[in-house]
Structures are given as C-alpha cells and as structure tokens.
N, CA, C and O atoms as a GROMACS GRO file, in nm:
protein
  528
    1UNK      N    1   0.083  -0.119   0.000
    1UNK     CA    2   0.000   0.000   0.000
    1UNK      C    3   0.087   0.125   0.000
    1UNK      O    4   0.072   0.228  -0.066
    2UNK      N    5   0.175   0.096   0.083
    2UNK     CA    6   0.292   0.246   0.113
    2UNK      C    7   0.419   0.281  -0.072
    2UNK      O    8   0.488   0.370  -0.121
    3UNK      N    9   0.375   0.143  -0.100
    3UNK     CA   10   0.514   0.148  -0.206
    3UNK      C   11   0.375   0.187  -0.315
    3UNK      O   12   0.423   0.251  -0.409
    4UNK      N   13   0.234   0.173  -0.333
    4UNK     CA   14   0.189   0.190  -0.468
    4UNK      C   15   0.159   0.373  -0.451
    4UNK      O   16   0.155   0.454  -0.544
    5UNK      N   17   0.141   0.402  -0.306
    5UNK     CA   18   0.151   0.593  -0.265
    5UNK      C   19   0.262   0.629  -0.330
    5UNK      O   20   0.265   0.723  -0.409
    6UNK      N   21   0.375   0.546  -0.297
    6UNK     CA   22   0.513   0.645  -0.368
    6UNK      C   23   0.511   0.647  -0.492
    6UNK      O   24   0.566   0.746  -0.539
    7UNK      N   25   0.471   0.581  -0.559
    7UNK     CA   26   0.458   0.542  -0.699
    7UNK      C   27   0.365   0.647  -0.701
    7UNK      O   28   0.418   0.757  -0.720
    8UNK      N   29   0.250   0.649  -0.688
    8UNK     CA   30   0.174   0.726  -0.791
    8UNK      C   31   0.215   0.862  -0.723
    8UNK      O   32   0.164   0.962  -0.774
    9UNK      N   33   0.297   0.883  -0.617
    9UNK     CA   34   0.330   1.058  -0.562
    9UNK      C   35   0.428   1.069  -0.685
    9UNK      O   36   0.434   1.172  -0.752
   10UNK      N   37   0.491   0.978  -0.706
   10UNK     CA   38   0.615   0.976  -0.838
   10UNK      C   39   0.579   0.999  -0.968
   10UNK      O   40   0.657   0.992  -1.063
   11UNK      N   41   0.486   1.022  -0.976
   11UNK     CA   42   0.425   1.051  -1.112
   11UNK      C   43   0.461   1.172  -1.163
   11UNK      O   44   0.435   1.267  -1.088
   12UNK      N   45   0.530   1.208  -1.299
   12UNK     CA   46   0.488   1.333  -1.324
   12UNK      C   47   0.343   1.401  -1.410
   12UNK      O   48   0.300   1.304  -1.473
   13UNK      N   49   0.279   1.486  -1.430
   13UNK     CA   50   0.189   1.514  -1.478
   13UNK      C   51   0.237   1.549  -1.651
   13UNK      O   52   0.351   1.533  -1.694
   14UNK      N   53   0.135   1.592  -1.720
   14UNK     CA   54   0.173   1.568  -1.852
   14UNK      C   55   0.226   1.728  -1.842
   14UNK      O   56   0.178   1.816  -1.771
   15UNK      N   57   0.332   1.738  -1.928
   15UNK     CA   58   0.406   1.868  -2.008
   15UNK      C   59   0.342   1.948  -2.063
   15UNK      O   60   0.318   1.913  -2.178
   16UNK      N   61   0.282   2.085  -2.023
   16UNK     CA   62   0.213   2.244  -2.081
   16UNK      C   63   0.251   2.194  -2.218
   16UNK      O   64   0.358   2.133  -2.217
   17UNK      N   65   0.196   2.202  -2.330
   17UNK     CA   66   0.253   2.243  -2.499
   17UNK      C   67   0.276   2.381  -2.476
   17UNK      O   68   0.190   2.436  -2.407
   18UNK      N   69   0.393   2.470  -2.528
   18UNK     CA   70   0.370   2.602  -2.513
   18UNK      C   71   0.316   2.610  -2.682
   18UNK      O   72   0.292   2.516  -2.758
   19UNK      N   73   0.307   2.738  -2.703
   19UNK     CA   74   0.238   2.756  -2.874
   19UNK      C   75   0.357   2.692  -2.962
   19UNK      O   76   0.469   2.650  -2.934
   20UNK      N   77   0.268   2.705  -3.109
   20UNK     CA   78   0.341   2.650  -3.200
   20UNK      C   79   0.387   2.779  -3.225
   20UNK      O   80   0.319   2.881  -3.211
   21UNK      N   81   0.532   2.771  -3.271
   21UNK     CA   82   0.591   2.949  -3.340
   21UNK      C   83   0.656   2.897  -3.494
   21UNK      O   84   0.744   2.812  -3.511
   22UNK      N   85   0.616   2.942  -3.554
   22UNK     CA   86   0.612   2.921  -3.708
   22UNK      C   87   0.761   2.984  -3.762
   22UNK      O   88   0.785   3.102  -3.736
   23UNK      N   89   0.849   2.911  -3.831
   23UNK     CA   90   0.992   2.956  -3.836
   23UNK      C   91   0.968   3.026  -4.009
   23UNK      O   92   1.060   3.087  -4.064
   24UNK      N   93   0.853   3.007  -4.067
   24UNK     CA   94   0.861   3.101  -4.194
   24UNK      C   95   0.813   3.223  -4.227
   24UNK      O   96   0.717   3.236  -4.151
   25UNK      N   97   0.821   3.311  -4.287
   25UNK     CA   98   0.775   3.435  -4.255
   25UNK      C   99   0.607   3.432  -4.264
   25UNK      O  100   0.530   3.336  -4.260
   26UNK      N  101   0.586   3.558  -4.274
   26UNK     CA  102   0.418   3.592  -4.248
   26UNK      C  103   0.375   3.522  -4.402
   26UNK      O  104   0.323   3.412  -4.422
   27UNK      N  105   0.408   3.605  -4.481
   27UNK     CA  106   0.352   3.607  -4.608
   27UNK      C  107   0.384   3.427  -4.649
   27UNK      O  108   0.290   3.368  -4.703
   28UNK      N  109   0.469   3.375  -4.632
   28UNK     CA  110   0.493   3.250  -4.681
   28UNK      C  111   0.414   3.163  -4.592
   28UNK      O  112   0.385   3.058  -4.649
   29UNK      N  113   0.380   3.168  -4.495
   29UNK     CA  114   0.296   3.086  -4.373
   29UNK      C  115   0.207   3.106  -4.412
   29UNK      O  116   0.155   3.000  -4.448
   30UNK      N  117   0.105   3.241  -4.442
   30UNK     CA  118  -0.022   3.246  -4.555
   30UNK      C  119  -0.015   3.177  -4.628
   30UNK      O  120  -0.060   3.063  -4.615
   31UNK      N  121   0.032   3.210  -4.713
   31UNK     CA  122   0.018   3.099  -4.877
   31UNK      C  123   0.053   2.957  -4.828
   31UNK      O  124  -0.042   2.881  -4.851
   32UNK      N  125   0.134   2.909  -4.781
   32UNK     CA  126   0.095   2.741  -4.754
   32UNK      C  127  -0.007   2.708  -4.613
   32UNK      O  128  -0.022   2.588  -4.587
   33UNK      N  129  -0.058   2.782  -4.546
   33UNK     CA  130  -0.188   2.777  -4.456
   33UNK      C  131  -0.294   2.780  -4.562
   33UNK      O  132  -0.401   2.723  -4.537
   34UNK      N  133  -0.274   2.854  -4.703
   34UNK     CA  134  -0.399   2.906  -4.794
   34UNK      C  135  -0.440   2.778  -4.838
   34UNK      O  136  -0.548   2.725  -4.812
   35UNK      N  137  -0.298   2.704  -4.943
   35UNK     CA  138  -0.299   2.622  -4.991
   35UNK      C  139  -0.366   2.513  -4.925
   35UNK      O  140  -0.463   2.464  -4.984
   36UNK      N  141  -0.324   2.455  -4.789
   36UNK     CA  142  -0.330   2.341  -4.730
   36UNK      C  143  -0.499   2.344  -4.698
   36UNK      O  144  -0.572   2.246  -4.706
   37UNK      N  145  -0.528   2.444  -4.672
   37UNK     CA  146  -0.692   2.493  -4.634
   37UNK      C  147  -0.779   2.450  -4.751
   37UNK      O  148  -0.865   2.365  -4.734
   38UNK      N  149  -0.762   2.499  -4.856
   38UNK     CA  150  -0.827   2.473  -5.005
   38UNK      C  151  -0.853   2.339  -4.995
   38UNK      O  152  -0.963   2.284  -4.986
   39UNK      N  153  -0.714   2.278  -4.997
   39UNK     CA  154  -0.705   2.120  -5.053
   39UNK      C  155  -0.729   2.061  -4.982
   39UNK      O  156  -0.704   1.950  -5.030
   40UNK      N  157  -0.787   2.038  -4.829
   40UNK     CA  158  -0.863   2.009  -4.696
   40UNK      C  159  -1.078   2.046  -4.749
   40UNK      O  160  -1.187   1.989  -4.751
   41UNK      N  161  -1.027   2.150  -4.774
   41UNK     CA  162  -1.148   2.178  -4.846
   41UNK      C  163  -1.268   2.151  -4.963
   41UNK      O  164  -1.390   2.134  -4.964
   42UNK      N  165  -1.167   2.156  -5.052
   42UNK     CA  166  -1.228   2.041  -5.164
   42UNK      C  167  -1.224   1.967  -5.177
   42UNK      O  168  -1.295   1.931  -5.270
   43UNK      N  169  -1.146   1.860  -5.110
   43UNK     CA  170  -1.125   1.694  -5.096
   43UNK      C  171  -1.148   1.635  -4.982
   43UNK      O  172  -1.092   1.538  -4.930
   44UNK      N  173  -1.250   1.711  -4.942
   44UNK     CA  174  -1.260   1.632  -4.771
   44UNK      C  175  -1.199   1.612  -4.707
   44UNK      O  176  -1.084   1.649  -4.727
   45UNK      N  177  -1.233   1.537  -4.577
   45UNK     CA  178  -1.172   1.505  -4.486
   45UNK      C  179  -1.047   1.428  -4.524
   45UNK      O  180  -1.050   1.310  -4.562
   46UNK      N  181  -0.967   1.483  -4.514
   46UNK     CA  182  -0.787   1.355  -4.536
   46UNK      C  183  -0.736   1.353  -4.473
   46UNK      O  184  -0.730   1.447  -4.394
   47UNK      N  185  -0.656   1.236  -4.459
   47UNK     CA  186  -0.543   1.177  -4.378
   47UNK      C  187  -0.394   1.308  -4.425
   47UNK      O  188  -0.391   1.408  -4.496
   48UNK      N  189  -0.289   1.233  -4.338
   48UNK     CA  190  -0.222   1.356  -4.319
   48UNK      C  191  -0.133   1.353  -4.500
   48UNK      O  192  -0.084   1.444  -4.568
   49UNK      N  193  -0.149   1.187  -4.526
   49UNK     CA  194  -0.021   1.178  -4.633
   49UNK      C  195  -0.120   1.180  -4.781
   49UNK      O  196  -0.075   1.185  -4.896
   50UNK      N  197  -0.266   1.175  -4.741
   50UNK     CA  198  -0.366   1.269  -4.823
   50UNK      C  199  -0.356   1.436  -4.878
   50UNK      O  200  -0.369   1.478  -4.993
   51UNK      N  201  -0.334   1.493  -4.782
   51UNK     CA  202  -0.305   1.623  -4.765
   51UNK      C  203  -0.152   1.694  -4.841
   51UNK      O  204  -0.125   1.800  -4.899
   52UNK      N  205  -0.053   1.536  -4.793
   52UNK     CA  206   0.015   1.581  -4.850
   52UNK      C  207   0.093   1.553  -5.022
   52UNK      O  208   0.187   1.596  -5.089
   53UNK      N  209  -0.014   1.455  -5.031
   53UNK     CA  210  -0.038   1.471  -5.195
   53UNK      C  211  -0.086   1.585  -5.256
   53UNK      O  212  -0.039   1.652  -5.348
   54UNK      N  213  -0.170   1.595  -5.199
   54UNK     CA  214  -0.267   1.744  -5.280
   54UNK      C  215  -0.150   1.830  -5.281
   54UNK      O  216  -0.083   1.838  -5.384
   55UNK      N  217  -0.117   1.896  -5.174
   55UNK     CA  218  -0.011   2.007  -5.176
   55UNK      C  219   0.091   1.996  -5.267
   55UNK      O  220   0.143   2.084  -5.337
   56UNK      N  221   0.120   1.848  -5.258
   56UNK     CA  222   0.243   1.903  -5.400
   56UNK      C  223   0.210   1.926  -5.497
   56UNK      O  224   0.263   2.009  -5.571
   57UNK      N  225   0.095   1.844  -5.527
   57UNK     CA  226   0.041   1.873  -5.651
   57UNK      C  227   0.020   2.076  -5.688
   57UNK      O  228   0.066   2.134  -5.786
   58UNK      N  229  -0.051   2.132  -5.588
   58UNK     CA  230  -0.058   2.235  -5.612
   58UNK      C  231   0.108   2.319  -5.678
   58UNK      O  232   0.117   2.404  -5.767
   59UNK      N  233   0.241   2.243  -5.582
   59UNK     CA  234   0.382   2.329  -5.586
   59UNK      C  235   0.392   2.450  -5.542
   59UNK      O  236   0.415   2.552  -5.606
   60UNK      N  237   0.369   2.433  -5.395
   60UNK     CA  238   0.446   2.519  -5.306
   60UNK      C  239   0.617   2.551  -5.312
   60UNK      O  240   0.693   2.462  -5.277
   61UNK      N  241   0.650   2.632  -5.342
   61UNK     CA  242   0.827   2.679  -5.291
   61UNK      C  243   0.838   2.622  -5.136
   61UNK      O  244   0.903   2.530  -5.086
   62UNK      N  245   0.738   2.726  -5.078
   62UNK     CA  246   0.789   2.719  -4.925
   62UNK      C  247   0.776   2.584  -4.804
   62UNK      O  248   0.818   2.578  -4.688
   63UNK      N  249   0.701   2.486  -4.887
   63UNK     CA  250   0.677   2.359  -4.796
   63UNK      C  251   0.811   2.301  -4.855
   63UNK      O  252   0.833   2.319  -4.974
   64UNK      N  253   0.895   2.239  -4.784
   64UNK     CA  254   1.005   2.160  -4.785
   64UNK      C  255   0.977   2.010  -4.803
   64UNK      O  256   1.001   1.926  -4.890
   65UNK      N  257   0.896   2.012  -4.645
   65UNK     CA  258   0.908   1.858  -4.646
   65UNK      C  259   0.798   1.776  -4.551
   65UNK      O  260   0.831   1.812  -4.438
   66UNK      N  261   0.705   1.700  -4.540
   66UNK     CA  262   0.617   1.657  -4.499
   66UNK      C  263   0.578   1.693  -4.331
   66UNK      O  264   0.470   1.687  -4.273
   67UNK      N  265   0.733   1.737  -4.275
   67UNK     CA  266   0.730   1.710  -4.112
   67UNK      C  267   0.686   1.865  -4.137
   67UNK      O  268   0.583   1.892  -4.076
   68UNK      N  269   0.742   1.975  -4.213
   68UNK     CA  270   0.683   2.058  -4.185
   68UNK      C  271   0.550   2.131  -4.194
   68UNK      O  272   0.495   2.220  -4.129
   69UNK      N  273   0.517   2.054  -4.308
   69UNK     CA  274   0.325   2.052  -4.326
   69UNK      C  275   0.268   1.995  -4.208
   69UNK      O  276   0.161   2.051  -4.188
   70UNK      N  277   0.292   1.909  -4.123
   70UNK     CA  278   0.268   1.832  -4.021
   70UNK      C  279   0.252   1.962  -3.865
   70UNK      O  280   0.179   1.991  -3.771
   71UNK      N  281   0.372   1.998  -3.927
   71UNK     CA  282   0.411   2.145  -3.824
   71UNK      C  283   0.238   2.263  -3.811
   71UNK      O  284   0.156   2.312  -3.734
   72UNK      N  285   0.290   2.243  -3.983
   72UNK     CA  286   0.151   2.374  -4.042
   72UNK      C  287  -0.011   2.311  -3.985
   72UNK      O  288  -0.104   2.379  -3.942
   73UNK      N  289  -0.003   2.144  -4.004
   73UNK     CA  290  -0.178   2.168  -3.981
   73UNK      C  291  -0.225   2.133  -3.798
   73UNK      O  292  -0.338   2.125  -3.749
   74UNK      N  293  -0.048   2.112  -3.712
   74UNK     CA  294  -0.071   2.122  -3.582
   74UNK      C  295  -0.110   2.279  -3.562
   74UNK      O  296  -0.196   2.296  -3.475
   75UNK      N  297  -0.061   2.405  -3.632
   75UNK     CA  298  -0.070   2.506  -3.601
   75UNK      C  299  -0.228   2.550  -3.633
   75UNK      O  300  -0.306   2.596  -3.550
   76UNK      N  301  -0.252   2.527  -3.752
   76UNK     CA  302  -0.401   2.528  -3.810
   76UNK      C  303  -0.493   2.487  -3.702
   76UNK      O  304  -0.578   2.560  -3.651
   77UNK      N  305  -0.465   2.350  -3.667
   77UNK     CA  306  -0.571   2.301  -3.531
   77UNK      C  307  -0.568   2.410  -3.388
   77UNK      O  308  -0.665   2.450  -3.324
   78UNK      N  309  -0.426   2.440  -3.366
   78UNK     CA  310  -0.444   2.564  -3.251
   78UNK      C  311  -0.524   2.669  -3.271
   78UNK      O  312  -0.596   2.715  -3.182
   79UNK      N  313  -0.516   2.729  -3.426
   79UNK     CA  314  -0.563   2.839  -3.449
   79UNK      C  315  -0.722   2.784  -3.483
   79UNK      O  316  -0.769   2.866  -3.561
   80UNK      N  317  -0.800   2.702  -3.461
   80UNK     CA  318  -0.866   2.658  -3.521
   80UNK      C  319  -0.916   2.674  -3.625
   80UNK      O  320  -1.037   2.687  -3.640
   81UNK      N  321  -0.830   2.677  -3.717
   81UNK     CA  322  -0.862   2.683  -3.876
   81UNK      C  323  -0.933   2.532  -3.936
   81UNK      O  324  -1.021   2.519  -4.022
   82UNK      N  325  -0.862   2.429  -3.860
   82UNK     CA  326  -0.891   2.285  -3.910
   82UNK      C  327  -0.964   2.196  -3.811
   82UNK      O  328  -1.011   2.252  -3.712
   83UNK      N  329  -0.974   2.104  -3.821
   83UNK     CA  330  -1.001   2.026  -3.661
   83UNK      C  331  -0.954   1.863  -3.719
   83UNK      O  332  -0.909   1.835  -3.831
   84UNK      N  333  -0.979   1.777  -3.612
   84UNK     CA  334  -0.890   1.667  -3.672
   84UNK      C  335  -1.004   1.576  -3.622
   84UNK      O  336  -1.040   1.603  -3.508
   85UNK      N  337  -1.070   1.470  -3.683
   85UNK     CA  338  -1.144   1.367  -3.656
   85UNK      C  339  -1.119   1.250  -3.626
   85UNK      O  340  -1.002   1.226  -3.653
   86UNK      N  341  -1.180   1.146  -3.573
   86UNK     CA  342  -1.089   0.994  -3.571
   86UNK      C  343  -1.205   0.920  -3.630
   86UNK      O  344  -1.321   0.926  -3.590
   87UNK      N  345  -1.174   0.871  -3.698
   87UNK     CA  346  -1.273   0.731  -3.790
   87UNK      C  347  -1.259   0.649  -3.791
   87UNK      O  348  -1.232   0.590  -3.896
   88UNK      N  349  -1.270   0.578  -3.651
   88UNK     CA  350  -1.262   0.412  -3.611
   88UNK      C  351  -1.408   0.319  -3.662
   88UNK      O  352  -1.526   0.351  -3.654
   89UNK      N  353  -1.342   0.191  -3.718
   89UNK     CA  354  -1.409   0.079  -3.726
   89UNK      C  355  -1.388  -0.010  -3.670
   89UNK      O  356  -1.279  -0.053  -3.706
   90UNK      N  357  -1.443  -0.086  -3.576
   90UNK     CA  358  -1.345  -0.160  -3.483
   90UNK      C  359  -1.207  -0.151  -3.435
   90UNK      O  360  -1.191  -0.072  -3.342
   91UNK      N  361  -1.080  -0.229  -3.486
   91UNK     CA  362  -0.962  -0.199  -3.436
   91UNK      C  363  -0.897  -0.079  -3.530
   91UNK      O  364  -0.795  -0.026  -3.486
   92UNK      N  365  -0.950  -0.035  -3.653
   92UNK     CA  366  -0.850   0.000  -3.715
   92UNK      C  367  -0.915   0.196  -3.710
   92UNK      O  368  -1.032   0.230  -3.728
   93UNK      N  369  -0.854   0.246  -3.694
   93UNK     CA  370  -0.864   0.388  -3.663
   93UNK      C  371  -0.785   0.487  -3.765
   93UNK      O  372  -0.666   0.460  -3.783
   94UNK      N  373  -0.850   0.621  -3.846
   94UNK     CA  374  -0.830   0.658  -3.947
   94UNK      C  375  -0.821   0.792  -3.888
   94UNK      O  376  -0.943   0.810  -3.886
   95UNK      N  377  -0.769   0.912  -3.834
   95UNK     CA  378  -0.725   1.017  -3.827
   95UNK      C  379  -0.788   1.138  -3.981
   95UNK      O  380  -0.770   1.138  -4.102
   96UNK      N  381  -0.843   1.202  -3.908
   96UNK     CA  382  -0.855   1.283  -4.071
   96UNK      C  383  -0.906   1.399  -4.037
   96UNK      O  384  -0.990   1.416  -3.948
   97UNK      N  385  -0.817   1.553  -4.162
   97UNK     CA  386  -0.845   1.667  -4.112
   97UNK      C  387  -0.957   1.653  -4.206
   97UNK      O  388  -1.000   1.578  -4.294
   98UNK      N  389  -0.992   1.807  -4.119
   98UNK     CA  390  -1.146   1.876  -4.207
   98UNK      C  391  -1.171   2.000  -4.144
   98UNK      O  392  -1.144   2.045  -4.033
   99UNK      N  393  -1.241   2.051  -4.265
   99UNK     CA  394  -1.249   2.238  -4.187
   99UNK      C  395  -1.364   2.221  -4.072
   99UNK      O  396  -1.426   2.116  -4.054
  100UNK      N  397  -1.380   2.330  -4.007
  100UNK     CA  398  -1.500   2.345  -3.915
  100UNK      C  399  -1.619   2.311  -3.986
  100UNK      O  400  -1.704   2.254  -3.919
  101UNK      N  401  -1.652   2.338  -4.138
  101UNK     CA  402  -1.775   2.340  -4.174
  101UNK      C  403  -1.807   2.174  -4.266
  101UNK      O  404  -1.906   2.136  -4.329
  102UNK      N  405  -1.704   2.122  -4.244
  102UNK     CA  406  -1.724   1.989  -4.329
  102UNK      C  407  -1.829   1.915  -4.262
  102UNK      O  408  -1.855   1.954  -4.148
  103UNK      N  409  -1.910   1.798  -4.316
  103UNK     CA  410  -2.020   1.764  -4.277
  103UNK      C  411  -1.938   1.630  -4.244
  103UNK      O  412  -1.865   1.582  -4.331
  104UNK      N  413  -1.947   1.577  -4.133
  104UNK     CA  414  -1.823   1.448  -4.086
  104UNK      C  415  -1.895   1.313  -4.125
  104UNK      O  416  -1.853   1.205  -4.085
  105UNK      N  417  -2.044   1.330  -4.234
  105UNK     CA  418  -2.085   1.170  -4.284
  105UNK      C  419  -2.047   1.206  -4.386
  105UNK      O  420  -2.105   1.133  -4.466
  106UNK      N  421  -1.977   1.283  -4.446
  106UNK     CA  422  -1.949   1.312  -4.578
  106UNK      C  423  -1.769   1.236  -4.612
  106UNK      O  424  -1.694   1.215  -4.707
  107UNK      N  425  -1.771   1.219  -4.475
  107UNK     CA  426  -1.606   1.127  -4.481
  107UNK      C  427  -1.638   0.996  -4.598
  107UNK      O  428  -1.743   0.937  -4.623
  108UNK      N  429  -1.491   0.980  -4.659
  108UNK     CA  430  -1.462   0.871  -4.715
  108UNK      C  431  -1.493   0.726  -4.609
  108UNK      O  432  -1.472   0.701  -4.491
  109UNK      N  433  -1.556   0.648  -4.735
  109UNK     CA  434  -1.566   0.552  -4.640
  109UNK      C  435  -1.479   0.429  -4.682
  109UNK      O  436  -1.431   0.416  -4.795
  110UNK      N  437  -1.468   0.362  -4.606
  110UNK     CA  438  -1.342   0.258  -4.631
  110UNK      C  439  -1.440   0.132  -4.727
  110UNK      O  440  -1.563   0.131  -4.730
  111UNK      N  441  -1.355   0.041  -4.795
  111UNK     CA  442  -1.434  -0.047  -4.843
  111UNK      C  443  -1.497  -0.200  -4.694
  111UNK      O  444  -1.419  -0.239  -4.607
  112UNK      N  445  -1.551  -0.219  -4.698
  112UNK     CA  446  -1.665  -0.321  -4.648
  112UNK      C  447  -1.532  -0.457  -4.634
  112UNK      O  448  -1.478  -0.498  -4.737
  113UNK      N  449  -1.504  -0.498  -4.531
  113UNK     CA  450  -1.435  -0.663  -4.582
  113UNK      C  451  -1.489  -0.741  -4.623
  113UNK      O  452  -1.612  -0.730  -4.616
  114UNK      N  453  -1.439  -0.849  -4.681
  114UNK     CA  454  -1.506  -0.924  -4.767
  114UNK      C  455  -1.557  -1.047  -4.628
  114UNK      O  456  -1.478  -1.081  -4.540
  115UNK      N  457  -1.642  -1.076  -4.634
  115UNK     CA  458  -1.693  -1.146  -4.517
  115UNK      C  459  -1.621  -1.325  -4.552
  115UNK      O  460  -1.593  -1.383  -4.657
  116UNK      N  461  -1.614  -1.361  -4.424
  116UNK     CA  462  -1.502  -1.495  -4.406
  116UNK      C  463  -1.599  -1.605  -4.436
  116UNK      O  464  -1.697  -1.620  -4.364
  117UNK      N  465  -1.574  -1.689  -4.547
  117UNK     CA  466  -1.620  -1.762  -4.621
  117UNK      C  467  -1.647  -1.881  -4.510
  117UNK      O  468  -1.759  -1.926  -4.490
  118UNK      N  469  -1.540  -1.922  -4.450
  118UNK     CA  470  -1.553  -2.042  -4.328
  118UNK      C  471  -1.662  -2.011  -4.246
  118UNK      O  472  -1.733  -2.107  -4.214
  119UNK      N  473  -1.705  -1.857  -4.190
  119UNK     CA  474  -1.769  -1.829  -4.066
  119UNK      C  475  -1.871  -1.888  -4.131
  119UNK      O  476  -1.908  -1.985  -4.065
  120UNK      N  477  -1.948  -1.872  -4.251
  120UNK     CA  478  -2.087  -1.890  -4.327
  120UNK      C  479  -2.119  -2.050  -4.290
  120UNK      O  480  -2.225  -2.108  -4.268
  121UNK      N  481  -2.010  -2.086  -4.294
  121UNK     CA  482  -2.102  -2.240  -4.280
  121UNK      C  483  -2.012  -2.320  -4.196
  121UNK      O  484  -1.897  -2.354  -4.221
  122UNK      N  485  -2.104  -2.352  -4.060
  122UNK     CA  486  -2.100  -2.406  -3.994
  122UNK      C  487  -2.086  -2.602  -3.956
  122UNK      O  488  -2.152  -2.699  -3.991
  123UNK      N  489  -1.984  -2.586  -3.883
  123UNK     CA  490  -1.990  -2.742  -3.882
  123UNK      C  491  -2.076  -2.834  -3.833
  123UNK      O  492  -2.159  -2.777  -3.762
  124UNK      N  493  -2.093  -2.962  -3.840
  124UNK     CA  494  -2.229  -3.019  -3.864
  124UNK      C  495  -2.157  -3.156  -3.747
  124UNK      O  496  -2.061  -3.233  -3.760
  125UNK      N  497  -2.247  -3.138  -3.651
  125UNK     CA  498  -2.226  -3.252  -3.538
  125UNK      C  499  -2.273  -3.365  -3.546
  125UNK      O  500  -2.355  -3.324  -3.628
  126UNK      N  501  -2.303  -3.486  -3.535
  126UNK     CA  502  -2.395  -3.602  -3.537
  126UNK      C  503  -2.492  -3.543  -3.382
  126UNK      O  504  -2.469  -3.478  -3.280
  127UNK      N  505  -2.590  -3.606  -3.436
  127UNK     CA  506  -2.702  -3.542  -3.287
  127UNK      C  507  -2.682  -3.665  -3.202
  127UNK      O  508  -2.640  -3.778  -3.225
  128UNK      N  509  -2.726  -3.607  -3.101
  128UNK     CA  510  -2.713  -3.708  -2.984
  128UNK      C  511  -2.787  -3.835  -2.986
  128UNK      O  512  -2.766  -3.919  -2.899
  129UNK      N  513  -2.880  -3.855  -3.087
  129UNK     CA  514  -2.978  -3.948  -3.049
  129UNK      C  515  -2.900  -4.037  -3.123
  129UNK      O  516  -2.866  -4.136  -3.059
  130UNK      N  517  -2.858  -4.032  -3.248
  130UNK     CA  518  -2.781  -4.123  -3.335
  130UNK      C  519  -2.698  -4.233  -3.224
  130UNK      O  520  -2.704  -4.355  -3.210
  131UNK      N  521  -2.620  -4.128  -3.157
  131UNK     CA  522  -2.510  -4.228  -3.112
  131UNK      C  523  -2.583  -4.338  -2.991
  131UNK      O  524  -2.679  -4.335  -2.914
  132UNK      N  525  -2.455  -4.450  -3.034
  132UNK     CA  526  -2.510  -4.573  -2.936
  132UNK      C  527  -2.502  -4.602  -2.844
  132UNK      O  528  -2.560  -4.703  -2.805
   0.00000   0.00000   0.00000
C-alpha cells in the first residue's frame, strides 16, 4: 500500500505544450496555410499523407518537407482553422483533417471486408440421439 503511494506521488503530470511558433515568414505561412486549407477543403476530410499529396500537386516553394506541413496543420488546429477527426471501425482507426464546416458523414468511407467464407457455414455434429 505504502510502495503503490510512492509510486503514484512519483508521477509526473503531462508537459504544458507552449504555442506552435512558425519559423517562416508571415507572407509564406499564408500561402501554404492558404494552400493546405483549399485542398482540406475540396477533398474532404484527409489523412495527413492525403493532404500531402494534394499540396504538392498544387507546388508550393515554401513547404520543404512533410514534417513541416505536419508542423503547419498542428498550427491550423491551434488556431482553429482545421479540426482533426478519428474514424474508427473496430480496431483500425483513421485520423482525418477537415475544416469546421465539413459535414463528418461526408467522410470517405473505407471499403466493407469481404466477409469470411468459413464463418458462413458451420460445422455439422452427429445429434445425440444417433449415437449408441
């Protein structure tokens, strides 16, 4: 009892986030906040490596490299420009941005599994009366 007190007095609590501070200038943090917003926008709700298809496609200069789009739509969610959803089906769980105004049944839906051919048919016992 005395050793599970020290333990949980030993705990630390979780770490403040302080803000996100954006290392690119104003005008360049616009235009790839603009960009990333659009293409969140017209393509629904997406995953993060969704998002970051679209963007190249558009060809940003100022996005480098995936961790820092990653950077951009943690900042987006502070500022609440975006919000982030979770789209679990049983075990498997799907993460996906979307603006404030997206309608969240309007998400992509995954395909259906193909249902397990064995479960359908069941094995077949001799009944009790048979036996001798």
């Amino acid at each position: 009892m005395f050793a599970t007190a020290v333990r949980w007095a030993a705990k630390k609590g979780k770490p403040k986030m302080a803000p996100i501070e954006l290392t690119a200038p104003p005008e360049q943090a616009q235009s790839i906040t603009r960009a990333i917003f659009d293409a969140v926008r017209e393509h629904g709700p997406l995953t993060v490596s969704d998002v970051w298809d679209h963007v190249k496609d558009v060809g940003l200069r100022g996005l480098a490299s995936k961790r820092q789009m990653k950077i951009m739509l943690r900042w987006m969610r502070e500022r609440q420009k975006l919000k982030l959803i979770c789209d679990h089906d049983g075990p498997h769980k799907q993460f996906l941005y979307t603006t404030w105004f997206t309608n969240p049944r309007n998400a992509p839906q995954r395909p259906n599994p193909k249902p397990n051919v064995k479960a359908d048919k069941l094995p077949t016992f001799p009944s009790p009366s048979k036996q001798l």
